[in-house]
PLY file of the C-alpha trace (Angstrom):
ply
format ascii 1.0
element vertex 319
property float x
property float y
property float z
element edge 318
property int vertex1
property int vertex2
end_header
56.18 74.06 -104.59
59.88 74.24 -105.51
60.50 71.12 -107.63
64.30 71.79 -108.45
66.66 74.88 -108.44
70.10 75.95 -109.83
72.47 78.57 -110.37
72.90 79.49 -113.96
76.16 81.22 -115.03
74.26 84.05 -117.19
70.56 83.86 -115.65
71.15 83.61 -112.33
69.77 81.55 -109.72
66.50 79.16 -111.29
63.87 77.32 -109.99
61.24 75.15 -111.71
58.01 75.41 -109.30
54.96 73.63 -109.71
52.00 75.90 -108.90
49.12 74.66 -106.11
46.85 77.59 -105.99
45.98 81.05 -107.38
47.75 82.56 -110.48
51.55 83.78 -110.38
52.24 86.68 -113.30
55.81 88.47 -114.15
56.70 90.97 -111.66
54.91 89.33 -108.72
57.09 89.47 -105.26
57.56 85.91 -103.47
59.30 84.28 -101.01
60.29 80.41 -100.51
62.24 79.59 -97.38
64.89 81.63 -97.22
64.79 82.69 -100.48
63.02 86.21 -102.33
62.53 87.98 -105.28
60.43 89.24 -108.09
59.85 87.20 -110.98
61.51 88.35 -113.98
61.12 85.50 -116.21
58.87 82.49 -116.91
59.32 79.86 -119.20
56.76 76.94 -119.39
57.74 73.07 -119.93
57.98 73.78 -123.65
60.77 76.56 -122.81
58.48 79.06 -124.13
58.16 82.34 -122.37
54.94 83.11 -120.20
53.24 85.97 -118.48
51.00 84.03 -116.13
50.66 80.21 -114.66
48.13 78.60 -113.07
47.39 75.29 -110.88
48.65 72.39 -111.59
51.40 74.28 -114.01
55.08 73.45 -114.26
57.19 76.84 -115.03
60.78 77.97 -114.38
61.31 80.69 -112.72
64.28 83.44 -112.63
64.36 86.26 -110.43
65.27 84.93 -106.94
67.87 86.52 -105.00
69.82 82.84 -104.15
69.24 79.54 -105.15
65.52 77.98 -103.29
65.62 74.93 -101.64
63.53 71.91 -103.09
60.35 70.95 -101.16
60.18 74.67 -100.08
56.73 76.51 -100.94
56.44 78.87 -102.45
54.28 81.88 -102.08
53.66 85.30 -103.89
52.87 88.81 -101.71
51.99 91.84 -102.79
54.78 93.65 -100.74
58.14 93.25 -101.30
59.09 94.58 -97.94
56.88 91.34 -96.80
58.25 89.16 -98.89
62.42 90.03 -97.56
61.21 90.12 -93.85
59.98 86.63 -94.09
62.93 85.71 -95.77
65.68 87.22 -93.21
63.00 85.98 -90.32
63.36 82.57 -91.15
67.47 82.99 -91.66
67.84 84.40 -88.44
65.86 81.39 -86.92
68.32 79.06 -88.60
71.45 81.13 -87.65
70.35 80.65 -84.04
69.37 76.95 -84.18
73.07 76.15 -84.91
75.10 75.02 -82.01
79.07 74.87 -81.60
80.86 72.05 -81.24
84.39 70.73 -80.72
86.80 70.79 -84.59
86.49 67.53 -86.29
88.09 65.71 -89.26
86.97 62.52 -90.10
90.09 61.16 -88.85
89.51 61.99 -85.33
86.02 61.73 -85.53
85.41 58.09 -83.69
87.59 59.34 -80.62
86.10 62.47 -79.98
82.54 60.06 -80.15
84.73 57.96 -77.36
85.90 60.63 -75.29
82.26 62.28 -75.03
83.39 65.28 -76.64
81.24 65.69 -80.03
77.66 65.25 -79.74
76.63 66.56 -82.97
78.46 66.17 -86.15
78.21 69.15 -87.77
78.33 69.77 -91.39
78.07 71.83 -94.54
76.84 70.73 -98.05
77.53 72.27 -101.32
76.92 70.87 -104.76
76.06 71.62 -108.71
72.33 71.35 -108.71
69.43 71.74 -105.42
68.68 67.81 -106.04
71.75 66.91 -105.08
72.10 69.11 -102.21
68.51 67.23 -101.16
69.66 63.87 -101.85
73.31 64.53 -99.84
71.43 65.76 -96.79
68.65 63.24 -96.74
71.07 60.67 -97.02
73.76 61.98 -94.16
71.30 62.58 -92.05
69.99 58.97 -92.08
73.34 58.04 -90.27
72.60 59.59 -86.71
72.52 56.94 -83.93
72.65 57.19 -79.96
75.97 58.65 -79.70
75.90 61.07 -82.15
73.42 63.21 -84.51
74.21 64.07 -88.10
73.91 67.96 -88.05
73.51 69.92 -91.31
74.35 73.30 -90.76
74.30 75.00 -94.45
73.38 72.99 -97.64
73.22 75.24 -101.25
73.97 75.34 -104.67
77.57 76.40 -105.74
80.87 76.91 -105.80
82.87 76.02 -101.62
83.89 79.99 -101.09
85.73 81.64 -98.07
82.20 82.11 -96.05
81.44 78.18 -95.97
85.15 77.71 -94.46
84.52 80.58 -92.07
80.94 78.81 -91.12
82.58 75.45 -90.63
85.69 76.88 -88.71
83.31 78.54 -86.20
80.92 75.73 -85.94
83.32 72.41 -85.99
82.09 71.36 -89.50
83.48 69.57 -92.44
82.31 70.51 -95.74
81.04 68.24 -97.92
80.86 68.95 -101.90
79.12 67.15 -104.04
80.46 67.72 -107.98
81.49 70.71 -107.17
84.80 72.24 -106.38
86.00 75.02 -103.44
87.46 78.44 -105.10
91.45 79.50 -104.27
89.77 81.79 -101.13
88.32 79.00 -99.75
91.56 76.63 -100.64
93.62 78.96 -98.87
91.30 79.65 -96.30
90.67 75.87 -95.18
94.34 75.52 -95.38
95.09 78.59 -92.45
91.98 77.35 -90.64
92.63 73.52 -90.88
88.84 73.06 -91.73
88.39 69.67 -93.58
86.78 69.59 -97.25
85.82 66.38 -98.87
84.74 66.19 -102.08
82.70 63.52 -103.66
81.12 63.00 -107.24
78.98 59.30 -105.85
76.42 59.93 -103.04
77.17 56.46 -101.98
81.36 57.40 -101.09
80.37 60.28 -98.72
77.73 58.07 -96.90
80.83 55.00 -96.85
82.99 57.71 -95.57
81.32 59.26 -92.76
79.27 56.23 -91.96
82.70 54.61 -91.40
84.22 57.32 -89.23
81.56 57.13 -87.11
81.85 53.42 -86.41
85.33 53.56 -86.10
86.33 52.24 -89.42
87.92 54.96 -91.29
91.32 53.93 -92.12
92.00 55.53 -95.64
95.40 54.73 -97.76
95.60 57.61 -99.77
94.96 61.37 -99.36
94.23 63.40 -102.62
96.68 66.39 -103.10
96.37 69.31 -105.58
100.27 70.13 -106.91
98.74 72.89 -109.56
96.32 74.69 -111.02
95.84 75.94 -115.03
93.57 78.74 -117.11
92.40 77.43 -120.25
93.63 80.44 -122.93
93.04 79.20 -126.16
92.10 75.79 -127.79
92.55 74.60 -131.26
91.73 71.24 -132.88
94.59 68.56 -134.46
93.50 66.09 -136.92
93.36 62.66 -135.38
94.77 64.06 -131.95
91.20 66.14 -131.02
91.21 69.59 -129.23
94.53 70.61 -127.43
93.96 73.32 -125.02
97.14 76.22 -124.54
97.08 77.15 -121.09
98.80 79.15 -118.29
100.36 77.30 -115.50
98.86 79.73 -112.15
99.72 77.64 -109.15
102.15 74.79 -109.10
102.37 72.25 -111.85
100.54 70.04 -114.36
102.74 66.76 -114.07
102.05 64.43 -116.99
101.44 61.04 -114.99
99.12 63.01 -112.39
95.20 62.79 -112.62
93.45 66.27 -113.81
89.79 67.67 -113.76
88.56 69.87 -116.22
86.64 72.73 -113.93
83.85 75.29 -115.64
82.14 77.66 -113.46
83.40 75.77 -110.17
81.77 72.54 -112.00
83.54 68.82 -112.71
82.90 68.44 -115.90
85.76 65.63 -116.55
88.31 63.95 -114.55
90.85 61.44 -116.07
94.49 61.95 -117.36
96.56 64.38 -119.58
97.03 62.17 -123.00
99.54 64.83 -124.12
101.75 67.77 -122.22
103.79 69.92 -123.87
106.03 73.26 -124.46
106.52 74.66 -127.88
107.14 71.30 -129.96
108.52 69.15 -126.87
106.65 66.89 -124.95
107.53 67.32 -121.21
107.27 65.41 -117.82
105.82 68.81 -116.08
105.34 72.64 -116.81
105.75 74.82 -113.41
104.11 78.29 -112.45
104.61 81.07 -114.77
104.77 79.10 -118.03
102.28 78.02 -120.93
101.83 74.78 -122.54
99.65 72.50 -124.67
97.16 69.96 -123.31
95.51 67.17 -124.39
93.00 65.27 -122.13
92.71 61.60 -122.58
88.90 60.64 -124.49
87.85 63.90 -124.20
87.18 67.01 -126.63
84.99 69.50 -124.92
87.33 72.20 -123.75
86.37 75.54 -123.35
88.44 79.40 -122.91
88.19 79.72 -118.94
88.24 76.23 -118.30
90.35 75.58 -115.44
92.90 72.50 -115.21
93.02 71.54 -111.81
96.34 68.74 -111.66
96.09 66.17 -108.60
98.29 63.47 -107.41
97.23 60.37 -104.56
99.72 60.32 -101.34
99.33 57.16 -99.73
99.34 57.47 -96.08
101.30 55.80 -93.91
99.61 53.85 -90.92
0 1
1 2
2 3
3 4
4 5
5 6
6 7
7 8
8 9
9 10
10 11
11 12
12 13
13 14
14 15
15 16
16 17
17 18
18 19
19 20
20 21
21 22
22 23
23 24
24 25
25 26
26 27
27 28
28 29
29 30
30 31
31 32
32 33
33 34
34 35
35 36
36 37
37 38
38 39
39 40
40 41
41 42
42 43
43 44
44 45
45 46
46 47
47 48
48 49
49 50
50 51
51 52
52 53
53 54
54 55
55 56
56 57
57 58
58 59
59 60
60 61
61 62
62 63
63 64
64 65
65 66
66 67
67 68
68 69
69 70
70 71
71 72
72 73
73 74
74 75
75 76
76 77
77 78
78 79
79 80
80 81
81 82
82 83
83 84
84 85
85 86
86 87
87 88
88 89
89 90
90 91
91 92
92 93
93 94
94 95
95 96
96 97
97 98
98 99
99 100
100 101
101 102
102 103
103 104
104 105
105 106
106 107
107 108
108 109
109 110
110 111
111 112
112 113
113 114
114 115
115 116
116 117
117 118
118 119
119 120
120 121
121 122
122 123
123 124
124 125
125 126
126 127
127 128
128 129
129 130
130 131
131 132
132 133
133 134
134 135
135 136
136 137
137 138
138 139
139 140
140 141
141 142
142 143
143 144
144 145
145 146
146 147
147 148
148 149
149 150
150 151
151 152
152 153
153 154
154 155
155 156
156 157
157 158
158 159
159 160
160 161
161 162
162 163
163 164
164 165
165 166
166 167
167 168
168 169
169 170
170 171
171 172
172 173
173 174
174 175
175 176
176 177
177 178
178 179
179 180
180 181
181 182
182 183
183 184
184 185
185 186
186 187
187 188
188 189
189 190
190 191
191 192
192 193
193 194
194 195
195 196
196 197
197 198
198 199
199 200
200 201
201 202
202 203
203 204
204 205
205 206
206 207
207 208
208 209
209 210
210 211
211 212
212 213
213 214
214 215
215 216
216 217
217 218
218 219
219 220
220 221
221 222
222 223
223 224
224 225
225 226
226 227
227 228
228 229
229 230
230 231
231 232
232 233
233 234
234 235
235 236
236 237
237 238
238 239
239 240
240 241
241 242
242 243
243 244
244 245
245 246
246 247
247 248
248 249
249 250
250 251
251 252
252 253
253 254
254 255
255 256
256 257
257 258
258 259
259 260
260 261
261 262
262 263
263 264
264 265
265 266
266 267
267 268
268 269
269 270
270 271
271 272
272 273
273 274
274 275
275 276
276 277
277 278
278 279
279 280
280 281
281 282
282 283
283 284
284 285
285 286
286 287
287 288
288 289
289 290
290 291
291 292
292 293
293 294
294 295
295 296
296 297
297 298
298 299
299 300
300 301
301 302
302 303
303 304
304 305
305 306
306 307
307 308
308 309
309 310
310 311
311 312
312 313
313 314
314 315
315 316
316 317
317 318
């Protein structure tokens, strides 16, 4: 039984399983839900490496060839070739259980309910770790009632990318992503398709949120907007300041009263406010495209090379 799963940056996609039956060994083929692979690695609840588990033993695996989905079983084969057929099978039994349906935003989402037009509402899950993807889904797809049924389409581990917008643009989704952030394809992409993205960080505010569209209720004041996007160079440490990151300004600007997020691998690892901007020794009201500059984040020290900077400002909406 998969217990949890998650995509690690250097090991690839993970899954702690618990075993049921039988004895699973390095280099055995297996297969859960869509999922497949040979195991390459085991490491028991100590972290120490293992050739072999048995019932009622907790290991983690690597090896897969995508993330697993928790709850799925698990099984080992003897043939690979088995073990992939199953695999695509059951993918091509999903593929054709989804349905098309009319282009949604939350916005619009009680009319189309009014006018008879959306009987399912579709949608796509992505976020940081497989128990969030299960809690997200469980919990949206509490909200179906008479008029319309909650619909996940897609739910995984990772990064928003070009292929979910593509999915949701054919199917009339909105993607919903869960501590996690969409890369500049998929930006760009949602953007030229007008497929919604909302992204949450508290189970709770998605439920709100589309729980509230469905009744009717949605009537937001302010829509986030990104004005610029930074690469984290270099960082270096300044007594009684903490670390100040030098970074490259790629898209837009960092504007020193906007909020920020600190993004590694795709990841929100910290969102607040710049505590310090600046270019050479001058401290500045915003650096633009093209240029580098020195940042500080307010209450927070753990910035990395490759971190990304993503600068956002709230545009209230007008009624």
């Amino acid at each position: 039984m998969i217990i949890e799963a998650k995509l690690d940056k250097n090991r690839g996609p993970l899954a702690t399983v618990l075993l049921k039956n039988g004895t699973l060994r390095v280099g055995d083929n297996i297969v859960a839900g869509m999922a497949f692979g040979r195991v390459r690695a085991m490491l028991n609840d100590r972290g120490e490496r293992v050739k072999e588990a048995g019932p009622s033993m907790p290991v983690e695996i690597a090896g897969f060839t995508e993330v697993p989905e928790a709850g799925d079983d698990m099984m080992a084969v003897e043939d690979d070739r088995l073990s992939r057929q199953v695999a695509n099978e059951r993918r091509e039994k999903m593929r054709a259980a989804r349905t098309a349906t009319t282009n949604v935003s939350l916005d619009n989402l009680f009319a189309n309910i009014n006018e008879g037009k959306l009987k399912n509402l579709n949608l796509i899950i992505k976020a940081d770790v497989q128990g969030s993807v299960e809690a997200v889904k469980q919990a949206l797809e509490k909200l179906s009632n008479d008029e319309v049924k909650v619909k996940i389409l897609h739910s995984a581990v990772g990064a928003i990318t070009k292929d979910d917008v593509n999915l949701a643009s054919a199917f009339g989704a909105i993607i919903i992503g869960f501590n996690i952030r969409p890369d500049a394809s998929a930006r760009d992409a949602a953007a030229k398709e007008e497929v919604e993205i909302r992204l949450y960080r508290i189970i709770y505010q998605a439920i709100e949120d589309i729980e509230a569209a469905m009744k009717g209720m949605l009537a937001p004041q302010y829509r986030e907007e990104i004005i610029g996007h930074a690469e984290v160079r270099s960082t270096f440490r300044v007594s009684g300041v903490g670390t100040i990151a030098g970074c490259y300004v790629k898209e837009g600007k960092l504007q020193r009263s906007a909020g920020v997020r600190l993004i590694r691998d795709n990841v929100v690892i910290y969102e607040g406010k710049l505590s310090s901007l600046r270019r050479f020794k001058d401290d500045v009201k915003e650096v633009a495209t093209g240029y580098e500059c020195g940042v500080g984040l307010e209450n927070y020290n753990d910035i990395k090379e490759n971190d990304e900077i993503e600068c956002f400002v709230e545009q209230e909406i007008e009624r």
